[in-house]
C-alpha positions in Angstrom: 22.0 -6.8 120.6 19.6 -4.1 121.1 16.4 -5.0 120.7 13.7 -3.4 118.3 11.7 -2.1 121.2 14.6 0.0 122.9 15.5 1.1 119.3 11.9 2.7 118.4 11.5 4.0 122.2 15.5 5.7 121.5 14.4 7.4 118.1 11.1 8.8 119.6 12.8 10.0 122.5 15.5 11.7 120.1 12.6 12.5 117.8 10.4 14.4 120.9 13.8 16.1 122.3 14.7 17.6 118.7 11.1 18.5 117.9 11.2 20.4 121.6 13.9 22.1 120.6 12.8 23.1 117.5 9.7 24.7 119.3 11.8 26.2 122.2 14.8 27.7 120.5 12.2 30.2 118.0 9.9 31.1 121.8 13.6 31.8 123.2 14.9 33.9 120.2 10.9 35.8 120.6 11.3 36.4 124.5 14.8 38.2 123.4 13.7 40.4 121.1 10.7 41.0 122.7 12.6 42.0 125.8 15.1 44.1 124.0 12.2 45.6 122.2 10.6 46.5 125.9 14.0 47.5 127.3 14.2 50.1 124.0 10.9 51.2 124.5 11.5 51.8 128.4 14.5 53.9 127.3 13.2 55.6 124.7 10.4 56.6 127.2 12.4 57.5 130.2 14.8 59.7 127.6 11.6 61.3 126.3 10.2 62.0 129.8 13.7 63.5 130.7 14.0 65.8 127.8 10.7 67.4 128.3 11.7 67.9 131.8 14.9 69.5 131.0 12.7 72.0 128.4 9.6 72.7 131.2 13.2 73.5 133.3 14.1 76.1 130.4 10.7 77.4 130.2 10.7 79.9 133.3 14.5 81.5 132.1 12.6 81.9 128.7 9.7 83.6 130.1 11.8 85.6 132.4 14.0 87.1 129.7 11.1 88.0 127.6 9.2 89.9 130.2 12.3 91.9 131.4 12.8 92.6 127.4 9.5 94.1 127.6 9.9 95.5 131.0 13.1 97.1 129.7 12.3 98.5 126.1 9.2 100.3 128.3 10.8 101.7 130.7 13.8 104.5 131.5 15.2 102.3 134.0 18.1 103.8 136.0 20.3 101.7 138.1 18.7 101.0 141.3 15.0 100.1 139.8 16.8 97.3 137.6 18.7 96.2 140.8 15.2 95.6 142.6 13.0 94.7 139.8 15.4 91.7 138.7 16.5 90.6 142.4 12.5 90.2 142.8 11.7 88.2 139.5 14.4 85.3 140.9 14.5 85.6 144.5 13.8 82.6 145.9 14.9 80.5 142.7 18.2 78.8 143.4 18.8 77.5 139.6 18.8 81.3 138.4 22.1 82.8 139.3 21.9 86.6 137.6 19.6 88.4 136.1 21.1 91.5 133.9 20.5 94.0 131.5 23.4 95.5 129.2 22.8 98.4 126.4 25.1 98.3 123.2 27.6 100.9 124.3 31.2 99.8 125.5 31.6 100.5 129.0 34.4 102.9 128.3 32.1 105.3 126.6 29.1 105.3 129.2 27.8 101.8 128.3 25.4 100.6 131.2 25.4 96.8 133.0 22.9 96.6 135.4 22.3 93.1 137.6 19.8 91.6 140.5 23.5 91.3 142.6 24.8 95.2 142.1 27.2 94.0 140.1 28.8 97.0 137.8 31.8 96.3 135.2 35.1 98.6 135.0 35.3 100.7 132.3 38.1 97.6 130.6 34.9 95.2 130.9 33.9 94.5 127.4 30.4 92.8 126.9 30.8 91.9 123.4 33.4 89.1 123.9 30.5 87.6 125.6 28.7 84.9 124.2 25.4 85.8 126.2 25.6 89.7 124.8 27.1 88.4 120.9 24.3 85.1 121.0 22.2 87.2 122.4 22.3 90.9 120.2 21.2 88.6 117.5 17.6 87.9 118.3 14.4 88.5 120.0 13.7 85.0 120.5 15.7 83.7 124.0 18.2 81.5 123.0 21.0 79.5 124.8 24.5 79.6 125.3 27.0 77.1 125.5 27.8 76.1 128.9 30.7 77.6 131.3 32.3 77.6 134.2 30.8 80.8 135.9 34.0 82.6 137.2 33.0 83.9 140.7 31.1 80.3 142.0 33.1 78.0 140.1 29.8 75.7 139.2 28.7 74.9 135.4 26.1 77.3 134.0 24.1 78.3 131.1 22.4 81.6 130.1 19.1 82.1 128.0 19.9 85.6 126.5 17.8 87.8 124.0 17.9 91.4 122.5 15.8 94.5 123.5 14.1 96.5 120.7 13.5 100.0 122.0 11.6 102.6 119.6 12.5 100.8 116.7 16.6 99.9 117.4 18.1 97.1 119.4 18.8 99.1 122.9 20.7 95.8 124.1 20.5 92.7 125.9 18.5 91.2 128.8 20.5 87.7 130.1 20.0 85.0 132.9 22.1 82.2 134.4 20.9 78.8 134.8 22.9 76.7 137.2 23.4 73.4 135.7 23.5 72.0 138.9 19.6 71.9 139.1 19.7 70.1 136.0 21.7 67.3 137.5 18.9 66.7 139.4 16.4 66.0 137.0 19.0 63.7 134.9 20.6 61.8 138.2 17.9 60.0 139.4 16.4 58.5 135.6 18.3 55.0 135.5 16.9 51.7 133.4 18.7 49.4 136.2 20.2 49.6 140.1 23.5 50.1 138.4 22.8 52.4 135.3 23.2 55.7 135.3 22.1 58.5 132.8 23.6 62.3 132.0 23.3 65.0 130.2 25.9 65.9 126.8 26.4 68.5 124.8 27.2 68.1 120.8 30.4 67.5 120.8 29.9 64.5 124.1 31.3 67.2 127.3 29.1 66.1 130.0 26.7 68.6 131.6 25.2 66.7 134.4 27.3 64.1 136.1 27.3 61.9 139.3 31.0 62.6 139.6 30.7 66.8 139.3 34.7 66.9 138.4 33.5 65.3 135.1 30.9 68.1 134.2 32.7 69.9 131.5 36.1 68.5 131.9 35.5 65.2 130.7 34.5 63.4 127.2 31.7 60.7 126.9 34.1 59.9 124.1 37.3 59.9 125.4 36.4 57.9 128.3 34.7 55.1 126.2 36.6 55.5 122.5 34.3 52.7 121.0 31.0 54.6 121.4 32.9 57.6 119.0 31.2 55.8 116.1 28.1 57.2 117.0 28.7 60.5 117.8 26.1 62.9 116.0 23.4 59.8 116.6 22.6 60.7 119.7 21.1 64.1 119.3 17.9 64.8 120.8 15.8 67.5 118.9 13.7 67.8 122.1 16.9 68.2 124.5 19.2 70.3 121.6 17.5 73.5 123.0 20.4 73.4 126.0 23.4 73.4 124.2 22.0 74.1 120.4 23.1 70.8 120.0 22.9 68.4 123.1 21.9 64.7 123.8 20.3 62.8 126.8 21.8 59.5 127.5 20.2 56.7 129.8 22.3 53.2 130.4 
């Protein structure tokens, strides 16, 4: 028979084990949440840092259209003075692709394109199927267009466009390309872990930045990974939305 004195040393061991547990398991379930809660915090920071990167990025295209505005609606400019003006303002600058000025006429009757590289449309060219001369006819405040593939490089890019008031009327638009390569290079690098990874969406979940460039704009945050659908439209970052009027930065 077990004797008394095993039986009380058997209850206050079980006593001291529960009562350790009962202390432990509430410090455990703290360390969590207070580890979560640093984890958010560190994203939430790193996201925040990245977004104002990605606008000080935006910055110089929003200067540069605004001077050349002023530049333009002050001057008589003929062909070869734009050519020079505009190579100067981005030479050097390997995230600014073009630099170009378009008046409101079709090119059929006299309209005028001129651009940093030369380049001068046919007379079949018509500016105002563009988003950069329609997005941009529309205000004096730069403003962004949706991204694209640019037809002549091939590579993802982005144009801050505005109008030009001239003696009272809008005379036309002054536009530059952003390659959204650069950009991948302020994104890439922010990760919360060896493995993560972090990118750049617009509204609708295309990527804009990615490791794996075949994914930039031909690929969907939400088609690859269908459960994370549910919180589309969550996401949005009014600090980052200035890129695509609508995007998100994402860190993992």
């Amino acid at each position: 028979m077990i004797s008394l004195k095993r039986k009380i040393i058997g209850s206050n061991v079980g006593t001291v084990v529960l009562a350790s547990a009962l202390i432990a398991v509430p410090v455990i379930i703290l360390q969590i949440r207070s580890l979560k809660s640093n984890l958010t915090e560190k994203a939430v920071a790193q996201a925040e840092n990245a977004c104002a990167s990605v606008n000080a990025f935006l910055q110089k295209p929003a200067v540069i259209v605004n001077d050349m505005a002023v530049f333009v609606s002050s001057h008589d400019i003929e062909q070869g003075e734009a050519e020079q003006s505009f190579d100067a303002v981005i030479k050097g600058d390997s995230s600014l692709y073009s630099l170009y000025y378009a008046d409101t006429l079709p090119m059929s009757q006299g309209g005028i394109m001129y651009s940093n590289d030369g380049w001068v449309p046919d007379a079949s060219y018509d500016k105002t199927s563009r988003e950069w001369y329609s997005k941009g006819i529309a205000t004096t405040q730069p403003t962004v267009t949706s991204p694209y593939i640019d037809a002549t490089t091939g590579n993802p890019v982005t144009t801050v466009t505005r109008a030009v008031q001239k003696k009272g009327r809008t005379a036309g638009v002054v536009a530059v390309d952003i390659m959204l390569t650069d950009l991948g290079k302020i994104v890439s690098p922010i990760k919360l872990s060896k493995s993560g990874f972090s990118f750049l969406l617009d509204s609708k979940g295309n990527y804009l930045t990615n490791d794996n460039a075949k994914k930039i704009l031909s690929a969907n945050l939400y088609s690859e990974y269908p459960p994370l659908a549910q919180y589309q439209g969550r996401f949005a970052s009014k600090t980052a939305s200035i890129v695509t009027g609508g995007g998100m930065f994402i860190v993992a």
